[in-house]
C-alpha positions, -999 to +999 in steps of 0.1 A: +000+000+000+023+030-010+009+066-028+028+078-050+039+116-044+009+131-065-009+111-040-003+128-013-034+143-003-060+113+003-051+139+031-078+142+064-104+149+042-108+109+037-107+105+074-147+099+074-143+084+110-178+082+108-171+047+102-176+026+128-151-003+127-114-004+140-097-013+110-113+008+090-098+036+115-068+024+110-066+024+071-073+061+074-045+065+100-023+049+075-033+076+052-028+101+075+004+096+079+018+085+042-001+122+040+023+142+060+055+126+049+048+130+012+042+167+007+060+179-023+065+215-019+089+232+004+073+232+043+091+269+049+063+282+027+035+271+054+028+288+089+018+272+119-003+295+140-027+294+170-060+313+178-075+317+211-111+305+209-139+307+231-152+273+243-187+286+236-195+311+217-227+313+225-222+321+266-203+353+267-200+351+305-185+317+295-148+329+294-129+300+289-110+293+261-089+266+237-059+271+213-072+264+177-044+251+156-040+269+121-018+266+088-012+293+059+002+289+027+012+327+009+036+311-014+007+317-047-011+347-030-012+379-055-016+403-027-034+425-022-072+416-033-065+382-044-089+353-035-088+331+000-092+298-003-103+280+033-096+241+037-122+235+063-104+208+089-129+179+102-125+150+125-090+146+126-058+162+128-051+186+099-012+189+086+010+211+065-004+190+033-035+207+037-023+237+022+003+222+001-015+195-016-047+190-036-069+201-060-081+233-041-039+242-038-038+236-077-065+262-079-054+284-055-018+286-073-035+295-105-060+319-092-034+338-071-055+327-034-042+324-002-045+293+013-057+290+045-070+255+068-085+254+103-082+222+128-116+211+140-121+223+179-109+195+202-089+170+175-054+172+171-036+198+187-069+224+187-080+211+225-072+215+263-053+186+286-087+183+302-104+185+268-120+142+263-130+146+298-174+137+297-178+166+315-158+191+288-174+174+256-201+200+252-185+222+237-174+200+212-204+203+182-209+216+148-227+245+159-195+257+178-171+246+153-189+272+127-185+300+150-149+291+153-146+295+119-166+327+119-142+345+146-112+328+126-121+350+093-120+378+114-087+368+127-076+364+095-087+395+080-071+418+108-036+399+102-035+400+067-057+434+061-082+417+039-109+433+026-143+426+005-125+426-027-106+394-014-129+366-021-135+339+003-145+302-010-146+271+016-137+235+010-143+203+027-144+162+025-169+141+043-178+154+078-156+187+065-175+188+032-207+192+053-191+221+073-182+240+045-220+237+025-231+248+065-208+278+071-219+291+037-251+285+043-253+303+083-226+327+073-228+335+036-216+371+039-179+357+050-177+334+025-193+340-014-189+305-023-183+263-009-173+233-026-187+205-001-169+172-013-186+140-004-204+158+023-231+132+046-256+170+049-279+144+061-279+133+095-291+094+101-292+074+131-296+039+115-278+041+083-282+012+069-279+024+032-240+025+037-236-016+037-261-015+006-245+010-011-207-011-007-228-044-014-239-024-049-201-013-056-191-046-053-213-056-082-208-029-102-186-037-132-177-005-139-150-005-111-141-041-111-165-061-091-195-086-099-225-103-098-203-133-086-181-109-061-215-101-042-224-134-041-193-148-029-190-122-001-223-122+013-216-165+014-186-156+028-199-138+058-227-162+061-204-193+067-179-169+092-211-164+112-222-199+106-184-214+122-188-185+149-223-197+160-205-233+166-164-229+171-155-196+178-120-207+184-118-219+147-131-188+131-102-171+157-075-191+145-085-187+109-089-150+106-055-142+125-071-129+155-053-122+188-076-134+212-108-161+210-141-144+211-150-151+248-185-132+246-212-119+217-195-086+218-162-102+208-176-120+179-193-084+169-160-068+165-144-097+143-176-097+119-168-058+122-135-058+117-139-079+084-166-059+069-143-028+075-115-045+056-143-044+022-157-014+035-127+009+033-118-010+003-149+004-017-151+038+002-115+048-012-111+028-043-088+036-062-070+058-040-040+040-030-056+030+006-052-009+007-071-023-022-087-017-052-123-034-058-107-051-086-086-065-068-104-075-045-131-093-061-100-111-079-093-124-044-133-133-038-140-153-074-104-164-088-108-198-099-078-206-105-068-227-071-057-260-070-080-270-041-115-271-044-117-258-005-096-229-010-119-218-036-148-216-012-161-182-001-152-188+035-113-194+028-113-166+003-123-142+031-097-158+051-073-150+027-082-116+026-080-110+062-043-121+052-038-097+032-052-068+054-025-076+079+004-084+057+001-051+045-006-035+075+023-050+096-005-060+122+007-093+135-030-103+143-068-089+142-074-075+179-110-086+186-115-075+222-148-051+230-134-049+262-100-032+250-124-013+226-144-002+254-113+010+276-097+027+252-131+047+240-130+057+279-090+072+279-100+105+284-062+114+278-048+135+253-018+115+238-002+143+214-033+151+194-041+114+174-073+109+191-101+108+172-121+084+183-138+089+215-146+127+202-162+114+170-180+087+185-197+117+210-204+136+176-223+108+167-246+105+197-249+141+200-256+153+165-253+125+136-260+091+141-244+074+109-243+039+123-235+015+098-255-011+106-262-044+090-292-058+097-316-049+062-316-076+037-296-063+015-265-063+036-239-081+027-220-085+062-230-102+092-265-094+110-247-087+144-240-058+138-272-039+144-281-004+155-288-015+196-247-031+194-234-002+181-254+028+203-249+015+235-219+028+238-237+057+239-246+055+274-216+033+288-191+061+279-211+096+279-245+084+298-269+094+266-292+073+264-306+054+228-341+067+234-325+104+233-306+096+198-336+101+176-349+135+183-306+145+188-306+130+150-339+149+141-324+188+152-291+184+131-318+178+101-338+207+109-307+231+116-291+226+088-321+211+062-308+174+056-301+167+023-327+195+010-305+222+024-314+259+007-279+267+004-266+293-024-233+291-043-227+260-026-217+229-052-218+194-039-196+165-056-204+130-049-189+095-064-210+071-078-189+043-057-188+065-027-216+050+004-218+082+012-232+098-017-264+083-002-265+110+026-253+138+005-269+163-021-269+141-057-292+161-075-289+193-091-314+219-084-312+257-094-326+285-074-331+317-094-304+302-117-276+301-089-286+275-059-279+241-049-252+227-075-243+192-077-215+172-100-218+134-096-185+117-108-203+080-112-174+060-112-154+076-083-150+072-044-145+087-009-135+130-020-119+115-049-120+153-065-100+166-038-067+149-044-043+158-067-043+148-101-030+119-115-018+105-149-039+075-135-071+093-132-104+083-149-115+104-176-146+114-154-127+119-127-105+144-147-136+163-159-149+165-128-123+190-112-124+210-142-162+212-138-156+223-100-130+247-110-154+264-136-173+271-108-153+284-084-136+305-112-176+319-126-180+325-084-148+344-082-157+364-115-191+369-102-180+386-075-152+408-089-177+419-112-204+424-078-171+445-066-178+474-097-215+479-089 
């Protein structure tokens, strides 16, 4: 699993932890950091900086405050009215590559912008020693992390001596893409325009559609899978939960796991684990994250073995479990809901790489997005159900599951779902990407200038926001030219606004 340098941006844009599984948290971690080593322009040109911000905004006698990590890139800005681009920072750390690598940095060097990108409040370094404690997580929301961004263009302004001629357009991937389509949308006169990249605008407690959606990549030709790839992995899964049900120490000793499922939860996390290892395979296709799906429904229908058993389903999965950790350098799968559990509860801040207990608070608080398994349709293991996943819920932050609907139900209404009435904001989705089907796939004008969509049908995970590639797919290629007509028409648009 190597990127190559024009790869280095898969970036924390990809870093949808709104996935539920471990390994699937991993892969992005790997991605993380193959991110920051292969920036390929000079790191002098970026500056590190820090901004004071109010643990709520919205209490003024509330005086307490957290340091809100920042990088800016001046090396293509044609000072001084030239445009500002804003790389919007979501559930994870953000790096230097952020404004050094990309499509919105190849736009931004043409266009003359200044680049700019925000950490999310309370990941990475943006968050106080006492910041995971239960107690200190309500501060920790969407709704707060727009108003960071609000008083950070006003910081920004002052230090640089901006103005309204310099134009302001936002970008974002997943959870990020969603901020940018909502701080356009609650604070369009500080920024004219947002390209929201893969952005889940819909909040959804039982998502369900996700393990559907990866079940329909998998068939999908177009990309590499099959008919006969679907098949073979929902058989797989079947007979994993079929050896479970009966000797759980086989199905351990088969899969490479480090410990024998001792209770239902344990078995949970194994079936999750291996639904993550085809889950992040579809979700970044083609981006240089583990797998393709070509190659991976190779592995799942190759009919070339010698033995008829190591053609069955069952063994194939095996064999791709193999692969996972070969390439991974994990020695085995860790399987242990316990360990899961304790390390969710670690309210220490180990040098800014925790994500996970803050997203997983974000989810029962505002989103929801459990991938859950137990529809038809599902091509994984039926353990994994909404009740296994939201109980953690309660254990860690004491919310309770009968809460989680009308939580899920507010984000919708804030922000307006996936019917958002949002202007200048233009929303790109992949046709392989799960979720597309929380996002804003269909294009719909307001007075000639509203909700904007560009569906790349054969593309995954913020695909468009990488950098491009002599390996790219035609429509993938077309794509960011479509985006940058855009943002080029919005940065016309309002030079020509600028005259009036």
């Amino acid at each position: 699993m190597l990127l190559s340098s024009s790869r280095c941006l898969v970036l924390l844009l990809v870093w949808n932890s709104t996935d539920a599984g471990r390994i699937l948290g991993r892969i992005k971690e790997r991605v993380r950091n193959l991110s920051l080593q292969k920036a390929k322009q000079p790191l002098q040109r970026v500056k590190e900086g820090r901004i004071h911000q109010q643990l709520d905004h919205f209490d003024r006698l509330d005086v307490s405050t957290f340091p809100q990590r920042f990088f800016v890139n001046e090396a293509h800005w044609r000072r001084p009215d030239g445009p500002v681009f804003l790389y919007i920072g979501g559930e994870g750390p953000i790096s230097e590559s952020t404004v050094l690598a990309g499509h919105h940095v190849a736009m931004a060097e043409e266009h003359g912008a200044l680049l700019l990108a925000l950490e999310h409040r309370f990941y990475g370094d943006s968050i106080n020693p006492d910041g995971l404690k239960t107690e200190n997580l309500s501060g920790l929301n969407s709704q707060q992390a727009l108003a960071d961004l609000a008083v950070f263009h006003q910081h920004i302004s002052q230090s640089f001596s901006l103005s309204q001629r310099n134009t302001w357009i936002s970008f974002g991937g997943s959870y990020a893409g969603a901020l940018s389509a909502w701080f356009r949308g609650k604070f369009p006169h500080l920024v004219y325009g947002a390209v929201a990249s893969s952005a889940p605008v819909r909040a959804k407690l039982d998502f369900s559609a996700y393990s559907s959606a990866v079940g329909s990549s998998l068939a999908n030709e177009a990309v590499g899978g099959s008919e006969k790839c679907l098949v073979a992995v929902r058989d797989a899964f079947a007979a994993a939960a079929a050896l479970m049900g009966g000797n759980a120490s086989r199905a351990a000793a088969d899969f490479g796991c480090c410990q024998t499922p001792k209770n239902l939860d344990d078995q949970i996390e194994l079936m999750q684990n291996l639904a993550d290892i085809i889950m992040g395979t579809v979700q970044y296709n083609e981006e240089g994250v583990l797998m393709s799906i070509n190659e991976l429904c190779g592995v799942m229908t190759n009919t070339s073995e010698a033995k008829v058993e190591e053609m069955r389903p069952y063994n194939r999965l095996v064999r791709l479990a193999k692969i996972y950790r070969s390439s991974s350098g994990e020695p085995c799968l860790d399987i242990s809901h316990e360990k899961t559990v304790t390390a969710l509860m670690d309210t220490t801040v180990h040098s800014g790489r925790r994500t996970e207990r803050q997203w997983t608070y974000q989810t029962c608080t505002e989103f929801g997005f459990y991938q859950t398994c137990e529809d038809a349709s599902c091509p994984f293991s039926g353990l994994v159900t909404l009740r296994s996943q939201t109980e953690l819920c309660l254990m860690l932050f004491g919310i309770s599951q009968d809460s989680l609907p009308e939580r899920v139900a507010f984000t919708n209404t804030y922000y307006g779902g996936d019917n958002p009435h949002t202007h200048r904001v233009l929303y790109v989705n992949g046709g392989v990407d799960p979720w597309k089907e929380l996002s804003v796939v269909r294009r719909r004008a307001e007075g000639g200038e509203g909700a904007r969509t560009v569906f790349i049908q054969d593309a995954a995970h913020c695909a468009d926001m990488m950098s491009r590639r002599a390996t790219d797919r035609r429509s993938l290629a077309e794509a960011r030219q479509e985006i940058e007509e855009h943002v080029v028409g919005w940065l016309k648009m309002a030079a020509l606004e600028m005259m009036v």
